[in-house]
NUFIVO-935824 format. One record per residue: x, y, z of N, C-alpha, C in turn. Coordinates in steps of 0.001 Angstrom, whole numbers, plus 500000, padded with zeros to 6 digits. Atoms other than C-alpha are relative to their C-alpha. Layout:
<nodes>
XYZXYZXYZ ...
</nodes>
This chain:
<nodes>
500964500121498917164921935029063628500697500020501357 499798499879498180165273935443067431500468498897500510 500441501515499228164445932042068350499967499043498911 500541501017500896164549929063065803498672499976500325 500914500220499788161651928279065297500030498235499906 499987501815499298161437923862066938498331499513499485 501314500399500426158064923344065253500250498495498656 499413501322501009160330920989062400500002498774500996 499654500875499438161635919602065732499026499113500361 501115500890499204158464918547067285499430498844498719 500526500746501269157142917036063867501249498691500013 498985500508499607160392915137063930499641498755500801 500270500775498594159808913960067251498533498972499821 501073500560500198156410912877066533499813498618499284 499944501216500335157488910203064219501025499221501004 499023501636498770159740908359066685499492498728500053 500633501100499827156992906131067193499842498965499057 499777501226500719157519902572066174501069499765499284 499003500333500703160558903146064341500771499179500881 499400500854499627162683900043064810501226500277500025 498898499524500152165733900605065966500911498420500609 499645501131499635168685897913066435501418500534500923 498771499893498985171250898409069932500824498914500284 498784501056499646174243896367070139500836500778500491 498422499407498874177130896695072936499908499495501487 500007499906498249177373896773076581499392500534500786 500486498982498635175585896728078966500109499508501762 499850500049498936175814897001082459498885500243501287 501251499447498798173246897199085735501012500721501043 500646498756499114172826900470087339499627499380501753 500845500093498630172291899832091564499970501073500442 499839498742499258171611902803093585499182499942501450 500274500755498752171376901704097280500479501386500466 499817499213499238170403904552099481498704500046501313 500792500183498840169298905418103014501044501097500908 499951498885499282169821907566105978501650499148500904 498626499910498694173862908029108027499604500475501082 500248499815498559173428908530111327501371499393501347 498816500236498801176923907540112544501111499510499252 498526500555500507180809906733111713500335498088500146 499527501296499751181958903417111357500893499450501253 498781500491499549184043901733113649501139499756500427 499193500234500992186311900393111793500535500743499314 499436499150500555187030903296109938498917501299500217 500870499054500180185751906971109698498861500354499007 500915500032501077183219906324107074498591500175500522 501781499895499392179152906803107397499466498088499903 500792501424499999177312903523108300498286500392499111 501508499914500687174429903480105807498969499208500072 501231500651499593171096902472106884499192499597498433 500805500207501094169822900999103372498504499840500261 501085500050499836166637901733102958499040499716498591 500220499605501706165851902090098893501334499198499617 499732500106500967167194900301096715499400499741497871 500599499787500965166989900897092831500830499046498859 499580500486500482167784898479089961499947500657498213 500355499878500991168118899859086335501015499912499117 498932500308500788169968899135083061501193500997499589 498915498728500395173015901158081983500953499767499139 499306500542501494175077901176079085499541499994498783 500444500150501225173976900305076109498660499664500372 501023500070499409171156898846078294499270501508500360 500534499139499835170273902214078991499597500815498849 500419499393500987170315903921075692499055499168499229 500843500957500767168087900804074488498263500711501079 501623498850499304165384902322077313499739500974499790 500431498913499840165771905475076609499235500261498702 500985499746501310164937904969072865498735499427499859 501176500572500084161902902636073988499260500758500627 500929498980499288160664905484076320500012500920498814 500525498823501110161054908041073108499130499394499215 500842500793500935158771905217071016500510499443499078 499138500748500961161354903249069425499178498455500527 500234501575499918160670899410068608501730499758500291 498480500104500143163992898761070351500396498421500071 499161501395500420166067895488069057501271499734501250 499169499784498746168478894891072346500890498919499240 498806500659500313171817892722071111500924499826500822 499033500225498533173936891679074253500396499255500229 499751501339499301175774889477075923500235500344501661 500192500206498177175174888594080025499898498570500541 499245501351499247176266886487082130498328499214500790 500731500397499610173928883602083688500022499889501761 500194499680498613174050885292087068498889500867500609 501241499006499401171813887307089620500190501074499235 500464498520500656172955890522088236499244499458498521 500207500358501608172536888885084574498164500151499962 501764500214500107168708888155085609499630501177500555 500209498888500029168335891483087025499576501236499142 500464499098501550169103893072084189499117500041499119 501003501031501047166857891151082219498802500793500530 501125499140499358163841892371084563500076500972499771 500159498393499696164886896051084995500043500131498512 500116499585501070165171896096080990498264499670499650 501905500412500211161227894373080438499780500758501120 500769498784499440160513897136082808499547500768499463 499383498747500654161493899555080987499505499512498417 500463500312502096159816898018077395501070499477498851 499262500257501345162997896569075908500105498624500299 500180501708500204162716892859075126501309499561500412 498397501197500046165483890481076123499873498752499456 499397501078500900165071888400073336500931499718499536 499254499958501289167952889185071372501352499864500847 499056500352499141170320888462074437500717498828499932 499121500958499611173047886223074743500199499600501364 499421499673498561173315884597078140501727498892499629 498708500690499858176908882949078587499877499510501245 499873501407498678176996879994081285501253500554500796 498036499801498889180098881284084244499842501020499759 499483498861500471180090884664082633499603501144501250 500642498970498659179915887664085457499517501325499342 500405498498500472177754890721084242500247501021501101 499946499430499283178811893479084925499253501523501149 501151499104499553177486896057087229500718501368501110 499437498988499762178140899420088619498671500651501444 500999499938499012176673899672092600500842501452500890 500059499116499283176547903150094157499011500227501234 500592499788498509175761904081097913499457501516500364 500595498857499736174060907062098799499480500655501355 501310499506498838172731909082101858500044501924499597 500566498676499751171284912444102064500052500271498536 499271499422501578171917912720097991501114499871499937 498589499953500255175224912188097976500608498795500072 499390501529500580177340909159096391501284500015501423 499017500540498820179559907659099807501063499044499574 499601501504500254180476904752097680500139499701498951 500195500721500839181064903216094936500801498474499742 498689501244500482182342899446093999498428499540498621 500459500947501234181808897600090688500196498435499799 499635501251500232181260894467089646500563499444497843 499706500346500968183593893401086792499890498937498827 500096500969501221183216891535083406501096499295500189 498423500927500137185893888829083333500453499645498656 499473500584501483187850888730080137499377500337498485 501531499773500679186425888806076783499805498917499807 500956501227499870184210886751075130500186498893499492 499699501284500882184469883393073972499533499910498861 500062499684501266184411882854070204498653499612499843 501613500253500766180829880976070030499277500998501108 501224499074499280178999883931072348500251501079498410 499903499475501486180650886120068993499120499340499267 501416500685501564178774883808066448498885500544500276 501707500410499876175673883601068667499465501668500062 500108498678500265175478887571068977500246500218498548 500157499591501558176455887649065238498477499812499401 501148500646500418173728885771064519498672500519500458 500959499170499669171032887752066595500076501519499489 499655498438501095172436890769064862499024499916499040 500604500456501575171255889395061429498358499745500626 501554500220499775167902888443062991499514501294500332 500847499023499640167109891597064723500274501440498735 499988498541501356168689894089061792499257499655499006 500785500035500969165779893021059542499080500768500067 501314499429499600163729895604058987500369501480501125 500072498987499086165360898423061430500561501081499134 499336498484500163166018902199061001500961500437499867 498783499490499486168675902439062550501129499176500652 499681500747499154171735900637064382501206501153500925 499389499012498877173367902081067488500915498877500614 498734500742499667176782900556068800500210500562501074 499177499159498844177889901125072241500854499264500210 498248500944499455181516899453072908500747501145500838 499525499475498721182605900372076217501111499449500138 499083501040499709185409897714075985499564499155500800 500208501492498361183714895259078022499919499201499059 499160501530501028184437892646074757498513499662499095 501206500122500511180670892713073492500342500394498130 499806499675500978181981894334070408501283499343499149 499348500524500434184010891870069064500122499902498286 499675499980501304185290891088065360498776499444499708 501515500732500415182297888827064554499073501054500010 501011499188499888180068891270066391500410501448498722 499595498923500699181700894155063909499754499668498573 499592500629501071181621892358061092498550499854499720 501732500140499771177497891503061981499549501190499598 500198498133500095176884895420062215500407500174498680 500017499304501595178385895882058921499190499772499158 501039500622501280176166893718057007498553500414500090 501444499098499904173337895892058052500245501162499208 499795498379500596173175898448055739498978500296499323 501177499148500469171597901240054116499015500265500907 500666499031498836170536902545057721501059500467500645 499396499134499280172262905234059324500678498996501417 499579501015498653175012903404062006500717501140500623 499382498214498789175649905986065393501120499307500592 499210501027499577178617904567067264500043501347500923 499963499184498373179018905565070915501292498608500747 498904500614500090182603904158071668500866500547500897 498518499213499106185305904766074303501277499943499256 498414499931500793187820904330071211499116499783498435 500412500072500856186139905326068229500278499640498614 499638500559500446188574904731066203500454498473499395 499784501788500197188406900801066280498758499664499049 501184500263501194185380901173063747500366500951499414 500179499359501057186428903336061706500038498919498124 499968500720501469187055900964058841498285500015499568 501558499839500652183013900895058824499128500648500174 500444498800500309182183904096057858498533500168500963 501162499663499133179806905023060368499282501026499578 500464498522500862177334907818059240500122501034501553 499985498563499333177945909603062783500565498887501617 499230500095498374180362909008066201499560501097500784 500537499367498828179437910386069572501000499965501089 498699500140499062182842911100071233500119501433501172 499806498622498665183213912926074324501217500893499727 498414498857500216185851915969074267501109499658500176 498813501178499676188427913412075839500203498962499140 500084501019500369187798910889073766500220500450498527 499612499474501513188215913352070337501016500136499953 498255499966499667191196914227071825500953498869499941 499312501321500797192407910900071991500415499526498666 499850500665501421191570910023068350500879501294499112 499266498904500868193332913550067287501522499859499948 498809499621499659196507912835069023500672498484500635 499987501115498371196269910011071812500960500445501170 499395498999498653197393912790074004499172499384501501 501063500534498946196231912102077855498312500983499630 501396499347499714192637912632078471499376501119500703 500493498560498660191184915910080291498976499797499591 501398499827498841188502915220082914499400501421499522 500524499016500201186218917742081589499670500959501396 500242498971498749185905920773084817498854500252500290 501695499917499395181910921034084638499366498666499374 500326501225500011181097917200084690499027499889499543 501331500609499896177421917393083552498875501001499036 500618499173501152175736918165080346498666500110499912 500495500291500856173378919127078087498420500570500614 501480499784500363170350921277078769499790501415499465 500019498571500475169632924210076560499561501034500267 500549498265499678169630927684076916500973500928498903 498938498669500782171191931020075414502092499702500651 498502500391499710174976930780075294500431500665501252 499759499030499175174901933974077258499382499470501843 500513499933498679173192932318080302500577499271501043 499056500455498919175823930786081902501746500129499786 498821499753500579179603931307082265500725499066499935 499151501368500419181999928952080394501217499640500942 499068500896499377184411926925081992501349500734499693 499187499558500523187809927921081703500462499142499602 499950500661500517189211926057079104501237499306500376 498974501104500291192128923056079233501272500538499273 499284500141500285195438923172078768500196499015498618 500280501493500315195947921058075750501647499426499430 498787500158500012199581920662074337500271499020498883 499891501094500983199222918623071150500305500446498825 499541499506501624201703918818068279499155499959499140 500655500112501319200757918846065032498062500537499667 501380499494500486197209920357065599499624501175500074 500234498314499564195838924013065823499493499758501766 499750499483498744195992925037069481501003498913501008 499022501144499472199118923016070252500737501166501054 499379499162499756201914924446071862500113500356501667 500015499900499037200632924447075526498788500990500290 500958498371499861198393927957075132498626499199500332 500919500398499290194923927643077273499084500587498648 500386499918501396192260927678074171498750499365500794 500838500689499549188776927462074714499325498891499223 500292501200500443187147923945073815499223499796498517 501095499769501576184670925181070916500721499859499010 499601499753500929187087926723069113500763498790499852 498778501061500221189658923843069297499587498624499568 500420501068500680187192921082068244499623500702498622 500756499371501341185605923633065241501478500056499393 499376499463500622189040924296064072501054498292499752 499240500866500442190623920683063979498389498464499645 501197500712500641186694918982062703500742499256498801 499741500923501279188323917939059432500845499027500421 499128501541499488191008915580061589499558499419500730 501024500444499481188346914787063939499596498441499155 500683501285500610186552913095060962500430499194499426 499289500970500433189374911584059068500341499378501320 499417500761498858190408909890062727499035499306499974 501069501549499638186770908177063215499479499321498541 500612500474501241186351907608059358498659500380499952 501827499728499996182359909177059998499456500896499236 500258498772500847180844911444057885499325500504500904 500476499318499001179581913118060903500527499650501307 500035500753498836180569913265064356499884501178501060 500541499420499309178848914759067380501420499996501424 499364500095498495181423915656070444499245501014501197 501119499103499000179557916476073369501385500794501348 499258499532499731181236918912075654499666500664501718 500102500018498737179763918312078940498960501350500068 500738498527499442178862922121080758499790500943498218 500018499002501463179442923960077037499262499214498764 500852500557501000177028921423075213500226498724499559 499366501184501055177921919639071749500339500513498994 499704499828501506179121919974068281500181499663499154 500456501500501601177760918517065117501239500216499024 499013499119501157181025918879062759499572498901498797 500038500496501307180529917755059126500588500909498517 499164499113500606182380918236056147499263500745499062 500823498975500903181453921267054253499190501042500511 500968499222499125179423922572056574500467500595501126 499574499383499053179951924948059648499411499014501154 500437500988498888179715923265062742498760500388500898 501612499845499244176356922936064668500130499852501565 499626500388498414176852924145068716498001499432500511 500966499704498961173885923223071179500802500242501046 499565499353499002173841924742074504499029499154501486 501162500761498966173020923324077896500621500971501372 499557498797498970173755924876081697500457498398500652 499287501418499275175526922733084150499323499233501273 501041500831499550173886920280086389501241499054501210 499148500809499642175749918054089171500051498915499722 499095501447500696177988915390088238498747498846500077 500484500907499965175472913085089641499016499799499609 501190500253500704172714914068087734500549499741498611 499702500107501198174494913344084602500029498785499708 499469501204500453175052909849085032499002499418498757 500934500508501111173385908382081508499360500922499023 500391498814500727172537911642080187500559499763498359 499291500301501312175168910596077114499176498686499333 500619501355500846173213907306076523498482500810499635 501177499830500773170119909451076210500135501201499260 499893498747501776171448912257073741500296498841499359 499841501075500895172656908972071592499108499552499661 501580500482500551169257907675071826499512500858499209 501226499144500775167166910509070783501171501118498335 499427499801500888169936911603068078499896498663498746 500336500783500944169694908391066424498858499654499573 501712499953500701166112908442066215499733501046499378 499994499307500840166214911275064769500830500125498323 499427500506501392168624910404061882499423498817499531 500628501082499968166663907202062005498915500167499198 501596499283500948163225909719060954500062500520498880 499949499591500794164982910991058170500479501630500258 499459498289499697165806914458060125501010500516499664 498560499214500103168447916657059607501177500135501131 498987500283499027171763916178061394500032501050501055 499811498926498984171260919598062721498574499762501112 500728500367498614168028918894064380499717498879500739 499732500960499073168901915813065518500816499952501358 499033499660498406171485916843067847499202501582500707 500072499261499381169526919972068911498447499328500740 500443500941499087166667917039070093500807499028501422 498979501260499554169345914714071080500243501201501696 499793499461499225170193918077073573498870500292501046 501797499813499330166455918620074777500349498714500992 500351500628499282166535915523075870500552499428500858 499249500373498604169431914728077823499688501411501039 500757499082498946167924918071079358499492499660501227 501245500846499383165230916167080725500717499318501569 499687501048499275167186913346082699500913500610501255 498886499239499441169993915589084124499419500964501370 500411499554498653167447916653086478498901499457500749 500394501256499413166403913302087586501061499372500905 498962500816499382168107911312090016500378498973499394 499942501338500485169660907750089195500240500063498563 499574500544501082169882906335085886498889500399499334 501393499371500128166782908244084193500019499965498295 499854500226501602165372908103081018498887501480499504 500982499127500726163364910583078677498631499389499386 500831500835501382159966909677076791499974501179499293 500512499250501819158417911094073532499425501538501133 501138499376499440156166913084075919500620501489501167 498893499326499178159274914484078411500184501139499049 499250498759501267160919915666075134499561501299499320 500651499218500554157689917352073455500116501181500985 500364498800498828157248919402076907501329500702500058 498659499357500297161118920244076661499953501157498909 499817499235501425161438921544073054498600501191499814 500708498735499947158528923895073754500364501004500836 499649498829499236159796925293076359501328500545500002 498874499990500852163184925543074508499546501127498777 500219499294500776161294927761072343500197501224500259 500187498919499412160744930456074780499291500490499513 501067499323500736158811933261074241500207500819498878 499573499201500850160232934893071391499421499023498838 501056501041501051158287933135068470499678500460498674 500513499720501169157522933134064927499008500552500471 501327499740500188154356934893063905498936498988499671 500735501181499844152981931661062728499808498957501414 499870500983498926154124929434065674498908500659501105 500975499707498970152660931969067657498747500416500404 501994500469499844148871931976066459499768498884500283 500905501496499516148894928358067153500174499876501452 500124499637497734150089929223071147499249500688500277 501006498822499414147609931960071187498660499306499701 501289500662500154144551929846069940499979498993501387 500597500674498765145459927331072742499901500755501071 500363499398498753145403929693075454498998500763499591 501524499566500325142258931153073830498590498351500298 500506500879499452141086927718073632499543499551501739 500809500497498273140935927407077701500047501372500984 500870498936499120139282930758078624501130501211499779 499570498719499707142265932961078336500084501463498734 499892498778500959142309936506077043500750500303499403 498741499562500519144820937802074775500097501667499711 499954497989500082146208941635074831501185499864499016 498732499477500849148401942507071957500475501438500091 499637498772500335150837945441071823501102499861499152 498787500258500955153618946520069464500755501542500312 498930499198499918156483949057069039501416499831499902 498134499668499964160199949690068706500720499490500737 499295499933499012161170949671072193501477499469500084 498522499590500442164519950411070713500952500238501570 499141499619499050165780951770074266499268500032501479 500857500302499599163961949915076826499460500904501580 500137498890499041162759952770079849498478499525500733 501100500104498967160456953206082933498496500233499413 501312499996500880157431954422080499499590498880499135 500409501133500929157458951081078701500195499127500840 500081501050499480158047949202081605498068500220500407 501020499454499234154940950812083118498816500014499351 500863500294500739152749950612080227499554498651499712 500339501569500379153463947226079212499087498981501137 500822499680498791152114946854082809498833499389499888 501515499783499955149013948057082595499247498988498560 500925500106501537148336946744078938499909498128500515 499915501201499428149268943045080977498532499423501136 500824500148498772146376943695083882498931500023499096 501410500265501162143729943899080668499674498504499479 500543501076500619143617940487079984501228498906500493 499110501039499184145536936779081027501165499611498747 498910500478500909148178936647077973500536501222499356 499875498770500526150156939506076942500948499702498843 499090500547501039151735939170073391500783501344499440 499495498912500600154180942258072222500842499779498735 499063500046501284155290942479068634501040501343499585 498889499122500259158470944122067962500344500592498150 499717499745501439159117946148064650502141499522499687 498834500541500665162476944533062550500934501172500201 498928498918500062165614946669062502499721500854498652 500153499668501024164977947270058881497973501204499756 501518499160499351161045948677060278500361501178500826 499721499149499193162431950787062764500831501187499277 499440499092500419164732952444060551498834500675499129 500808498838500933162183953706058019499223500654500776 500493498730499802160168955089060455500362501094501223 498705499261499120162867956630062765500769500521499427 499171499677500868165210957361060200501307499167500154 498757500815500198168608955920059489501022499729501124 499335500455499208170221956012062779499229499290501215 500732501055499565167729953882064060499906498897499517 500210500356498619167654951169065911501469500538501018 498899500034499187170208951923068776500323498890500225 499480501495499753170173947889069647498984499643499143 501016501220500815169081945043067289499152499280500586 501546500343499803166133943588067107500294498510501024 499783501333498591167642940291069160500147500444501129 499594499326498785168857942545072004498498500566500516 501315499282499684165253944517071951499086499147500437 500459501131499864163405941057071814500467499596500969 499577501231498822165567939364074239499494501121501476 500308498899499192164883942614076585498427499739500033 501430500207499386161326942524076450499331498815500608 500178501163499797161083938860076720500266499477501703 499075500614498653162920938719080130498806500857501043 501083499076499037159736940955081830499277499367500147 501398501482499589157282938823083857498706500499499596 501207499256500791154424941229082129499400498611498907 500317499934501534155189940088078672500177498000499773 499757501350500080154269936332077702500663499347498625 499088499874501206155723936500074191499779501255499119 499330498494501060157811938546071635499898499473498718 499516500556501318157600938258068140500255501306498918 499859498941500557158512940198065292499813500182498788 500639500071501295157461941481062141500934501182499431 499185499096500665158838943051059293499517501384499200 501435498724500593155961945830058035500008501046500970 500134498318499000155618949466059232499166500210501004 501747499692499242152096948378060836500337497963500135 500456501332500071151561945106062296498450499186499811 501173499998500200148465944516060705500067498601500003 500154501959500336149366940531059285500209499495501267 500131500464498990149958939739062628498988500110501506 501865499924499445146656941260064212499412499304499603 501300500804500919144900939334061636500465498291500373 499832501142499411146766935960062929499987499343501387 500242500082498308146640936641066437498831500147500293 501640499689499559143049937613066723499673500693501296 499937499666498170143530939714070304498797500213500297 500929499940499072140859939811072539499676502007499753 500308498631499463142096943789073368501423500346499487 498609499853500459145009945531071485500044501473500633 500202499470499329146640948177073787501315500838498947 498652498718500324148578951552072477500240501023500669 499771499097499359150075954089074212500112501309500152 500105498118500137149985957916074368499339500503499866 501113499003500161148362960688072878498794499413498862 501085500538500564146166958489070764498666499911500189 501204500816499891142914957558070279499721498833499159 500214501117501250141430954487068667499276500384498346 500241499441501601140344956529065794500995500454499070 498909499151500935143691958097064903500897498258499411 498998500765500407145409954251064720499464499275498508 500307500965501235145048951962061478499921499224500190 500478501826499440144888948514063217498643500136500324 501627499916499165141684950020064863499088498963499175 500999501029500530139251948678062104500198498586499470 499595501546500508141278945481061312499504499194501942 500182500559498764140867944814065223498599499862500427 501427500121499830137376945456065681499250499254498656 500829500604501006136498943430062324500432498440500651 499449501721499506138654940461064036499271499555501307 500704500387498870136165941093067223500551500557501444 498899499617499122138896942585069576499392501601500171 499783498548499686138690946110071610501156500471499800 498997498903500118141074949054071259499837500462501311 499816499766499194142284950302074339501311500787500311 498467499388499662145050953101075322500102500378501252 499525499550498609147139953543078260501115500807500290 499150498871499739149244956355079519501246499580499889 499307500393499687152406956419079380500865500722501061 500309498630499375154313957763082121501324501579499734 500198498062500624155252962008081800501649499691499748 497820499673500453158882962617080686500624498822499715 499540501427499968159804959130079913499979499647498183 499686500425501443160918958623075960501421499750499803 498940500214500448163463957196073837500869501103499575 499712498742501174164060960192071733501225500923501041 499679498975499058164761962199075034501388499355500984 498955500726499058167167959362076817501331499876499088 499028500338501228169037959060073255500966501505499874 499296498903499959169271962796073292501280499901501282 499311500095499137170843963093076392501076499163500379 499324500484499954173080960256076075501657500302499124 498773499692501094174679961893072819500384501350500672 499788498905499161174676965745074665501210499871501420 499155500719499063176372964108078062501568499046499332 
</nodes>
């Protein structure tokens, strides 16, 4: 097919709701204090910022706990925070956001931490943090053990974020294990410190695989900001990293691009985090599901600025573990998990996805290239609210000014224009054997890209009759020396209620004749 067909995905998606899910780790408050410069400091050459906005929201593990309560998770929150302003902050901006702070630890003295950015005109001026002090004392471990065991009764799923801020302690590790027989995601700046408990799937950034492959330094990924899908072809890749690490395939120093160099060292990948799955996301060039046995699973996203990314990773973690959570398949969990950090990446601040974001995503992730099924149920709803539908079909093997020009006209007959493409294996029988000149993805992706045509789909029959009879068109349009008596759809179209209609095409303008001339020249 052209296009997956995301109709599993949406079904998928649909159960999200209510599944209980249980988040333990770190979290941190999100500030984003902005307002208008209007002059240098002083004191130094810096902008004096007129605060005008400020925004409070959770981040961390706190954030991937919102983002799975905005997809329709029952989310279980597991934390420890300090009994300060930020601490009570947090607390609020999470019961904003639908995730309970029951299951919280506060610690008496303890400083939560928090991560406060300055802003004017869009643009970060500033940043200072406020640090965690130390880790944790042994009875905040128990008392988080112990809310572990209370809230993992009964959940889906459990999701780990250990940032190193000390939340994930031995106790707390030890809590998490005794949950079992639900899928555990781990989202870890050192993934390796759980591996002893077999995780069913790690979520390590490209730096952070690298680490566990080698504990070579880290490389700052060059396009900072992932994760919203498209065709591979629609943006150009990064140039890839130096990487320089004995003992693995693309050692040696040689510049190697990032795909290949996680697909080709996946099996030490997964012996390093102990996971039987593990997702490395790869910033501007996506992610990649590797598992053993299986070929590795890319998604694709385009690049986005740095500053729209911030949290984007806590909400592919979310909507990936709800999806292994529903019982989905690892592969369309991470090609949700990509939808939906889509979403956020072109939000400001600390942003989250819902159920409702995602559905409107993954349709339009479909594009117009579409099953034949998928796409009688898009053509009934735009029949459903008044609009017309024009079907046409053909080859358009070698796409020219007579088929731009037709498709046209056959577009100004009615408010939805649907063109079905004959298969490579169609085209040859009735062209003969050195037909098609381009495959049926190239022909499809070509017609698809014309603001005429509102979708492509394609069939595998000499006549698209089964797909007249599922589309039901309003007005089906053919071109040339025809009439509606010489075609064979005619009486399947007029029994389905639909006119026949032909339009010129224009004079000297064929394949046959551009093909000639290409082989002659």
């Amino acid at each position: 097919m052209v296009t997956p067909d995301l109709s599993t995905h949406r079904h998928l998606v649909s159960q999200f709701a209510g599944s209980p899910v249980l988040v333990v780790g770190d979290v941190v408050l999100d500030r984003w204090l902005s307002g208008p410069a209007k002059r240098l400091g002083r004191e130094a050459p810096v902008p004096v910022v007129s605060v005008d906005h400020a925004e409070e929201t959770p981040g961390g593990a706190g954030n991937t706990a919102a983002n799975l309560a905005a997809l329709g998770a029952d989310v279980r929150l597991v934390a420890a925070v300090g009994d300060d302003p930020v601490g009570h902050a947090l607390r609020r901006a999470l019961r904003a956001r639908g995730v309970s702070d029951e299951y919280l630890v506060e610690i008496p003295g303890r400083t939560t931490p928090a991560k406060n950015r300055l802003l004017t005109g869009g643009q970060v001026v500033a940043r200072y943090d406020q640090e965690q002090d130390g880790p944790l004392p042994g009875s905040a471990g128990a008392a988080l053990a112990g809310r572990i065991e209370a809230a993992g009764d009964g959940c889906a799923a459990v999701v780990v974020c250990d940032y190193g801020l000390g939340t994930a302690d031995k106790a707390v590790a030890a809590a998490v294990a005794r949950v079992d027989g639900v899928p555990l995601i781990v989202d870890a700046h050192d993934v390796s410190a759980w591996r002893g408990h077999r995780a069913t799937a790690v979520v390590p950034s490209f730096a952070e695989a690298q680490r566990l492959l080698a504990g070579g330094p880290a490389v700052r990924p060059e396009d900072a900001t992932p994760f919203r899908n498209t065709d591979p072809s629609a943006f150009k890749r990064p140039e890839p990293p130096a990487y320089g690490r004995p003992g693995h395939r693309g050692a040696g120093g040689t510049r190697r691009d990032r795909i290949a160099y996680v697909s080709e060292n996946a099996d030490a990948v997964l012996d390093a985090c102990g996971a039987d799955m593990a997702v490395v996301t790869l910033d501007a060039e996506g992610s990649l599901l590797l598992r053993r046995g299986a070929d590795p699973h890319r998604t694709y996203c385009t690049p986005a600025p740095e500053l729209s990314a911030v949290g984007a990773g806590d909400t592919f973690t979310a909507a990936f573990a709800l999806g292994l959570a529903c019982g989905g398949p690892p592969e369309a969990a991470a090609d949700i998990a990509q939808c939906a950090a889509a979403v956020v990446v072109l939000r400001a601040g600390t942003a989250v996805c819902s159920r409702r974001d995602l559905l409107r995503e993954l349709r339009a992730a479909e594009g117009p290239v579409v099953p034949p099924e998928e796409l009688a149920r898009r053509v009934d709803a735009h029949r459903a609210g008044g609009a017309r539908v024009v079907f046409t079909n053909g080859c358009f093997d070698v796409l020219h000014a007579g088929h731009v020009s037709y498709l046209e006209e056959a577009r100004r007959l009615g408010d939805v224009l649907v063109v079905a493409v004959n298969s490579d294996a169609s085209v040859a029988r009735l062209k003969g054997p050195e037909r098609p000149i381009n495959p049926v993805e190239d022909r499809a992706a070509v017609l698809a890209a014309l603001g005429c045509v509102d979708y492509v789909t394609v069939f595998e029959d000499d006549s698209p009759v089964r797909v007249l009879e599922m589309v039901r068109p309003d007005v089906y349009v053919k071109g040339g020396d025809y009439t509606p008596q010489m075609l064979p759809e005619t009486p399947v179209v007029e029994r389905l209620g639909g006119e026949v209609r032909i339009v010129e095409y224009v004079q000297d303008r064929s394949t046959t004749s551009i093909i000639e001339r290409i082989r002659t020249r």
